[in-house]
N, C-alpha and C positions, 0 to 999 in steps of 0.2 A: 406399570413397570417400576417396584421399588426399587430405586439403585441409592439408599439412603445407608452409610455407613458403620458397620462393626467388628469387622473381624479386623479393617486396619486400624482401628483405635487399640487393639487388646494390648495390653500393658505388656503383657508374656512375651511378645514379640522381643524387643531388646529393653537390655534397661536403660539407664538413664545414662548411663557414659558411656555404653555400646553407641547409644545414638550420638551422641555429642561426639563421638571417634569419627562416625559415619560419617558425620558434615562435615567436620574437618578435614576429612580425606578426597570427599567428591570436590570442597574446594580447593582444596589443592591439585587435585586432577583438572578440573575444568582451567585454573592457573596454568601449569602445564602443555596442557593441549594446547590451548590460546598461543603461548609463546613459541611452540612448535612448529602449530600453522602457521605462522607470522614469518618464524626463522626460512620454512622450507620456502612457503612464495616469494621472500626474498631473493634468498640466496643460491634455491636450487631452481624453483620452477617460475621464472621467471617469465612474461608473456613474449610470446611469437612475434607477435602485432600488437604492439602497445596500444596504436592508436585505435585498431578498432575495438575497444573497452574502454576508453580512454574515461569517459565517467567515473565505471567501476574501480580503475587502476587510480583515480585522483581521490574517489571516497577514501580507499584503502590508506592510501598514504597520509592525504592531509588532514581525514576526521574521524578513521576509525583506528587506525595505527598509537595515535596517541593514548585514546582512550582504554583500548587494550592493554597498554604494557601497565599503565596506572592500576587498571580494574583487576589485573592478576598479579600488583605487590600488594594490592588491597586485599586480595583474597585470604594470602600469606600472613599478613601479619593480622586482619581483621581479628583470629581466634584467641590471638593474646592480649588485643587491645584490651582498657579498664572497662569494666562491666557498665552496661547503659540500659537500665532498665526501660522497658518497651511495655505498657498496660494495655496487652493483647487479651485480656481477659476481663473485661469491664464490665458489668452491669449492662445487663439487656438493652436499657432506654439509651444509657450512653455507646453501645457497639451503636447502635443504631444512629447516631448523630453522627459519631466519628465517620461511617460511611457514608452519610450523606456530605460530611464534610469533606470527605475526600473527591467526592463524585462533584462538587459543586466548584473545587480545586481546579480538577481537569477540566470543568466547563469554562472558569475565568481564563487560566491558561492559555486555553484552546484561543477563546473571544481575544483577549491582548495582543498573541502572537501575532493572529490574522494581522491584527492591527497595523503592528508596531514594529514584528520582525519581518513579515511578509508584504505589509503594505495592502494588502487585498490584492497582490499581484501573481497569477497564478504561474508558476517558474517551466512546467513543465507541458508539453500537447495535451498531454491527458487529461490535466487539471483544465487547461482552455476549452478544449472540447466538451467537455462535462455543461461549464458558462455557457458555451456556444450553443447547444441540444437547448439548456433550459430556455433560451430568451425564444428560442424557436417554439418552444411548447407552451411559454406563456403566452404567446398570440393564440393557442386552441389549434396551430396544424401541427402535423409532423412534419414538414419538409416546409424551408423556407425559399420562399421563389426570386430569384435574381433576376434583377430589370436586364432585357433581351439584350442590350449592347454588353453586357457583362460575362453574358454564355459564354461566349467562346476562350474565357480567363479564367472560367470556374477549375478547373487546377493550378494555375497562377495563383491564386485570392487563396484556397486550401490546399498546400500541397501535403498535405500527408494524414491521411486514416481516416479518409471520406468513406462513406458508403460510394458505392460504381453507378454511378446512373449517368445517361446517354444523354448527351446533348448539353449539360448544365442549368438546365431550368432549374432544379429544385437540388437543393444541398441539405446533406444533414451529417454527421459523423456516421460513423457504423458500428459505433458503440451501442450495446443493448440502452434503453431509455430509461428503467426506474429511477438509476441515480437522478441524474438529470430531471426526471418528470418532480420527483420528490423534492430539488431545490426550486424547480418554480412554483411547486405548490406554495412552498417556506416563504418562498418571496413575498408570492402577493400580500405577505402579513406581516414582514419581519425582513432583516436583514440575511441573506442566504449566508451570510457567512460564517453565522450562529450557527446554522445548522449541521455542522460537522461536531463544532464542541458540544451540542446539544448529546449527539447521537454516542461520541465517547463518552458521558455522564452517565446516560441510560447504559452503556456498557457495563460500566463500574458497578453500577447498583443489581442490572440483572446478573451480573458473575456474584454479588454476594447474595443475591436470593439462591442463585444454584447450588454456591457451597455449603447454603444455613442446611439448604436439603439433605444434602449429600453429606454432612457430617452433624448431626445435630448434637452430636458428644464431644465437639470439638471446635466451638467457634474462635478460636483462636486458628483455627488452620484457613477457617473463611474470612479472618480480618488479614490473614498471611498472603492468601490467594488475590485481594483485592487490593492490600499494599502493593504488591508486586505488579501490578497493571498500570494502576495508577502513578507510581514512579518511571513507569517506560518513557523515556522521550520518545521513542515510536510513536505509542499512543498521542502524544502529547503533542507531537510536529506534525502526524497525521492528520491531526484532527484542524491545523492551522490549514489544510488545504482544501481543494478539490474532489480529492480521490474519493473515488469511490468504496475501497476499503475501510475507512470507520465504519459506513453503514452493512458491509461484510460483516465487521466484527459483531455488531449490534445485531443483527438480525441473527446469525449465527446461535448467539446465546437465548436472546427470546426462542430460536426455534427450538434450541435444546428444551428450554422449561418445559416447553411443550408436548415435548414429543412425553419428555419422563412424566408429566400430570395423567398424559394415558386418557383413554377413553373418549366419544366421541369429539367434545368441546375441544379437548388437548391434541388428538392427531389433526383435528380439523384446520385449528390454527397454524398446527405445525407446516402443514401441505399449503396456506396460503403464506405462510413465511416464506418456505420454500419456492413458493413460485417470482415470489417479490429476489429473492436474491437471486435466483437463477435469470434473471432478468434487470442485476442493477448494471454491469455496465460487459463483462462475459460472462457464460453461463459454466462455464468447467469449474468456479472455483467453490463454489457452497455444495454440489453432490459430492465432492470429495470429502469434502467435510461431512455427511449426512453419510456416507453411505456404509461406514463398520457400526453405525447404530442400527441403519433398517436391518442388517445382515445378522444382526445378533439378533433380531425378529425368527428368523428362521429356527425355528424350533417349536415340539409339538406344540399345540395350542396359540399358536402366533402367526404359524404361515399363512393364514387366509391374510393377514395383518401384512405381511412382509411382501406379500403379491401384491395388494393393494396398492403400498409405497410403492414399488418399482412401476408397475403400471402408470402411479402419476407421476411421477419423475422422469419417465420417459415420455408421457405426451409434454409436460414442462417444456423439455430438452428439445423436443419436436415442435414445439409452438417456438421456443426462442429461436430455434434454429431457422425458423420461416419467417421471422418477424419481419424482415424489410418486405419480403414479397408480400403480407398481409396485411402492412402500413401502406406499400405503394397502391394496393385496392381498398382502403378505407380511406385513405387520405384522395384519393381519384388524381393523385399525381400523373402529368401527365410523360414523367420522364420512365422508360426501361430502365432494369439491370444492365449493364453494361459489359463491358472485359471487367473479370477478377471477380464477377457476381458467383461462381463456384468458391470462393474463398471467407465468402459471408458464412456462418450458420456452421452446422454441424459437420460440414464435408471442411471443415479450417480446420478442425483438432485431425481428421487424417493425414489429410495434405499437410503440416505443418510437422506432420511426425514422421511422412515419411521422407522430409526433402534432410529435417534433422537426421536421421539416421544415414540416411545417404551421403551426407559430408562429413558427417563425427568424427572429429578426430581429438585427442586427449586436450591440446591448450582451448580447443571450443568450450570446454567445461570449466577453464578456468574460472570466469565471472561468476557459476554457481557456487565456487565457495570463497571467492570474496563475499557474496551476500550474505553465507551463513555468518564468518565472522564480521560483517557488520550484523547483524542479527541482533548478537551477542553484544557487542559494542554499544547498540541504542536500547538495551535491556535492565529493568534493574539490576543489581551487582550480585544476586543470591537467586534469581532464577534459574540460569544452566547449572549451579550444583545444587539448588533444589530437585530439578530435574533428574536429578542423576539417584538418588535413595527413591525414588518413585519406580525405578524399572523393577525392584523388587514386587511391588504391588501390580507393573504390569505382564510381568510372568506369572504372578499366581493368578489372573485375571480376578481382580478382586474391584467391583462398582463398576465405574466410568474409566477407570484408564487405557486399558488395552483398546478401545475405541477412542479415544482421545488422542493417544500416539496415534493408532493406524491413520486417522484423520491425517495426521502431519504428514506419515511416511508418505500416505499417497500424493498428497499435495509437494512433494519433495521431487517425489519421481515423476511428477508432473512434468513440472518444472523445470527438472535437468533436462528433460527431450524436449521440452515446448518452447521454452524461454530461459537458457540459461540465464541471458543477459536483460537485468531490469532496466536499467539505464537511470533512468532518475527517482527518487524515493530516501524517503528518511527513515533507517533502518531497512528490515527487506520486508517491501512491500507487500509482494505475494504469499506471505505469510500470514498478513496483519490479520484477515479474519479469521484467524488461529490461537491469536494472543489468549482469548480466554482461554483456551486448549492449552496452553503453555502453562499460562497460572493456577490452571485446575491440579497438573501432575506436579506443579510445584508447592501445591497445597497436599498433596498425598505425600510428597518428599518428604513435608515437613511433620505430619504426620510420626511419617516412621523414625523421623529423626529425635522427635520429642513424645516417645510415648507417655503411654500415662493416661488415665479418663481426660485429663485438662490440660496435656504438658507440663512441661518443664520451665512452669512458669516462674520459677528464679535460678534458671539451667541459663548455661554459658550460651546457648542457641539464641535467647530473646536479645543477650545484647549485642551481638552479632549480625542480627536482624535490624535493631536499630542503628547499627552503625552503618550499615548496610546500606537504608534506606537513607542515610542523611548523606552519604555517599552520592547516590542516584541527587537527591535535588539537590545539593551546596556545590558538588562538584561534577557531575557527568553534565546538569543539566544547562549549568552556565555555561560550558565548553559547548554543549550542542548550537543553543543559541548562539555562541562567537562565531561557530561554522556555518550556522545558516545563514544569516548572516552576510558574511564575506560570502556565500556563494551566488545568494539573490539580488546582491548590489549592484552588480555590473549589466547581468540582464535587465534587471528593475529601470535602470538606466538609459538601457538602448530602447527598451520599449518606450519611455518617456520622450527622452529624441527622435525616435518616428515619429511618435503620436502630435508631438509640437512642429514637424517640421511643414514652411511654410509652400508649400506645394501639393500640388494634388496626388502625385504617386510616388512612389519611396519603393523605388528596387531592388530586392534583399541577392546579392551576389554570397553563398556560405562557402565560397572557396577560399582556404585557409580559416574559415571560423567554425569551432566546433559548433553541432546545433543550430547556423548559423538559420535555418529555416523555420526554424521556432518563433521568431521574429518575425512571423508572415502571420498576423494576427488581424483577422477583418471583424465586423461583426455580418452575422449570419445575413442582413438584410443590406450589405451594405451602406450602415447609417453611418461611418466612418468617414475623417478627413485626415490627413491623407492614407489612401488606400494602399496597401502591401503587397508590393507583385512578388515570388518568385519567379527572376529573371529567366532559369534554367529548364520553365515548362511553360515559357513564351514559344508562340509555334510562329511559322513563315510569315514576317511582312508584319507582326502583330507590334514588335517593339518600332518599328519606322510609322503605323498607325499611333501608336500611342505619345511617340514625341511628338509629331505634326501637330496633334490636339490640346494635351498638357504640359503643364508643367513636373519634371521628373526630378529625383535626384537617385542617385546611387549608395547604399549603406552596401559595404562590402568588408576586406581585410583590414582598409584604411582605417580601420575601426578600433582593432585590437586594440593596441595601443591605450589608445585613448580613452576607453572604458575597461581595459583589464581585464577581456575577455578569454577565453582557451582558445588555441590557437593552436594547425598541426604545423610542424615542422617544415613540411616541404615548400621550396618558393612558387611562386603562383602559376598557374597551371596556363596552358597556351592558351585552353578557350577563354578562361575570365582575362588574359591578356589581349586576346581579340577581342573582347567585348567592351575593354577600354580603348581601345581602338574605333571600335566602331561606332561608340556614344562619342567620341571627336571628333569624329567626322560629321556625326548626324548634329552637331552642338548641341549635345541634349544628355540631360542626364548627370550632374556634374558634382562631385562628392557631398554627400551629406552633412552638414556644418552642425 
């Protein structure tokens, strides 16, 4: 399948100050829009329920908000700024260093941040769960078995996005396992924390083998496509975590080289890429991605080819959708699926779309387009109006584009019905293994924006681009890190003060604390001191057994305060008011110091 480039190189297309009009005008459109959406969420459509988005409504305001109104007087004035020549046209052996250089950038990055901004402290369930899965898989089972006195707390110990199994013998998340299986492989050799900057490195490098292919008359559009990724703090803060997402992204791009190499070696690989991400942590987000490629298969001489794909993609999707049932008979667990075991696997994307449809109401959407402009917001400064001179190229359907977008739309309108609201994520998330999709049409942008066999290589666009990108790291990227920052501090924190406090259990009350259950952090085998109850899925007579025995204390509102935590407005609720009651009477339990 060659989709290797030429009719969008043709010089005929525009000339040399049509295109420099072009950029100038998508920037200043993308400018525009930005401060539009910004005005309306303001001023017009303002949220229902603050609180329940309250993440999304605190990103908007205190870390995307800024960056936007900056990023679109930048866009404005960028075109006048004094000329900054950019050597996007280097000598083969030096593009080649420069990308390694760049790819070796995002891996330092990635390795520091972990470090230094994050601490190795993973901020969000998802990122924990991920932890939680591996240390389970690095013992060789899938399901880790809780010593018998602890059954009857195993939703206490996990309150939230367990797999459903009966009785509490055996715990695992209900997260598919590759991510997870993938960092205890990493482990047992290496620091797992590497392996996220790892896998954004290998991104960097496999988007510019895809664009050497796809434009070989224009390697300045594939030094543009990979600048542009590599400047994402997305990229960059993604890669400091857990998520699952880097390894989207990375896989995503290897499965493209693959698929376009063609023939057997190349689909072959493609279909076990595909199986590895349909299976890193949910399986809806990489066929979305794969699937306006296998579709453009459909045509003479390729439908045996295009059956094939859908045939393995749907036992894929039929194998990850039965994983837990398949794990609980290879691993001889001896716990059942439980209540909410129809919500596992395949029958989750019905059920999930039809309870969405059935409440929809317009401010429910709201948090899907705070994400897009945070999107925007943790993206180089010349992506979205690179994006914008590319819809030319995908109305004519010309290469990889028109698949490239459809990839996004579907994963957009995913999204809107599935999960408007991400909740926690640096830039948006359920995008990330998209980014190369992003940088690819931002590389055809740039294309049409600088025609010519080799561009406009001392055109007003190059210094634009480098102003561009010094943009992205002098200034977008030290504001990201201020915001993370401040945001990881106070969690980073409280989990410290559970972890050190001198008792055996520490009962997380989240009345009044946003997230406050997130602090319910055990390790999978209970090798923890002191251990994290969630108070609120203690059952009859459990918390009067549990003081008789240990020692307790209470981490609840009393908290705020004193670690700077988010916190809802309303004063505290009858039941956590009885419940301080009731730890006074039992003298047990007595605030967390």
């Amino acid at each position: 399948m060659d989709q290797r480039e030429a009719a969008v190189s043709d010089p005929r297309r525009l000339d040399p100050e049509d295109g420099a009009r072009l950029l100038r005008r998508a920037m200043a459109a993308t400018a525009l829009v930005v401060l539009c959406a910004m005005a309306a969420k303001i001023f017009i459509w303002p949220p229902d329920d603050p609180d329940s988005i309250w993440i999304t409504w605190y990103f908007f305001t205190q870390q995307d908000a800024p960056i936007l109104v900056l990023a679109a007087v930048a866009l404005v004035i960028l075109p006048f700024a004094p000329k900054l020549p950019l050597p996007l046209f280097p000598k083969p052996g030096r593009r080649l260093l420069l990308v390694a250089l760049l790819a070796a950038a995002v891996c330092v990055c990635g390795a520091l941040g972990r470090t230094y901004i994050f601490e190795e402290f993973d901020l969000s369930r998802d990122e924990f769960l991920a932890v939680f899965d591996a240390k389970i898989f690095s013992t060789g089972r899938l399901f880790a078995s809780l010593p018998e006195e602890w059954r009857p707390f195993a939703d206490a110990l996990q309150p939230q996005y367990m797999a459903p199994l009966k009785g509490g013998a055996q715990v695992v998340s209900f997260y598919l396992p590759i991510n997870a299986i993938a960092r205890a492989l990493f482990g047992a050799a290496a620091n797992p924390a590497l392996l996220n900057p790892l896998l954004a490195a290998g991104a960097v490098l496999a988007l510019y083998g895809l664009a050497r292919d796809l434009w070989p008359a224009r390697p300045d559009a594939a030094l543009v496509a990979v600048t542009l990724l590599a400047t994402s703090s997305q990229l960059l803060f993604m890669s400091m975590t857990s998520y699952a997402m880097t390894a989207h992204l990375f896989l995503n791009l290897l499965w493209l080289r693959s698929f376009l190499r063609g023939g057997p070696w190349g689909h072959g690989c493609a279909l076990a890429l595909g199986f590895l991400a349909c299976g890193l942590h949910q399986f809806v987000f990489h066929p979305l991605f794969a699937a306006p490629f296998i579709a453009r298969l459909w045509r003479p001489g390729d439908r045996r080819l295009c059956v094939s794909y859908v045939a393995a993609y749907g036992a894929m999707i039929l194998f990850w959708g039965s994983y837990l049932r398949l794990a609980l008979l290879w691993d001889g667990a001896g716990s059942p699926l439980g209540e909410g075991a129809a919500d596992v696997g395949a029958s989750d994307l019905t059920t999930r779309i039809l309870e969405y449809l059935d409440r929809f109401e317009p401010a429910a959407s709201m948090p899907f387009f705070l994400n897009l402009l945070r999107l925007v917001a943790w993206q180089s400064l010349l992506l979205a109006p690179l994006c914008i001179p590319a819809w030319g190229t995908i109305r004519q359907d010309e290469g990889l584009a028109s698949q490239l977008a459809a990839g996004i739309a579907l994963t957009l309108l995913a999204m809107f019905v599935l999960s408007p609201f991400q909740g926690h994520g640096w830039g948006y998330r359920y995008l990330h293994g998209l980014l190369g999709s992003f940088c690819l049409l931002g590389g055809y942008g740039w294309i049409r924006a600088t025609p010519g066999p080799q561009g406009m290589m001392a055109g007003p666009a190059v210094g634009v681009f480098a102003w561009a990108s010094l943009f992205a790291v002098l200034i977008a990227l030290p504001l990201h890190v201020r915001q993370a920052r401040a945001l990881v501090t106070p969690s980073l924190a409280v989990d410290r003060a559970i972890a050190s406090a001198d008792v055996d259990i520490v009962l997380v009350d989240d009345d009044g604390v946003q997230q406050g259950h997130d602090f319910v952090r055990n390790d999978p085998f209970l090798r923890n001191r002191p251990l994290a109850l969630y108070v609120w899925f203690l059952g009859p007579g459990q918390l009067e057994g549990l003081c008789a025995r240990y020692r307790l204390a209470l981490f609840g509102r009393e908290h705020i305060a004193r670690f700077g935590l988010f916190a809802t407005p309303e004063p505290m609720t009858t039941r956590s008011r009885l419940l301080r009651e009731r730890l006074e009477r039992l003298k047990c339990a007595p605030v967390l110091k």
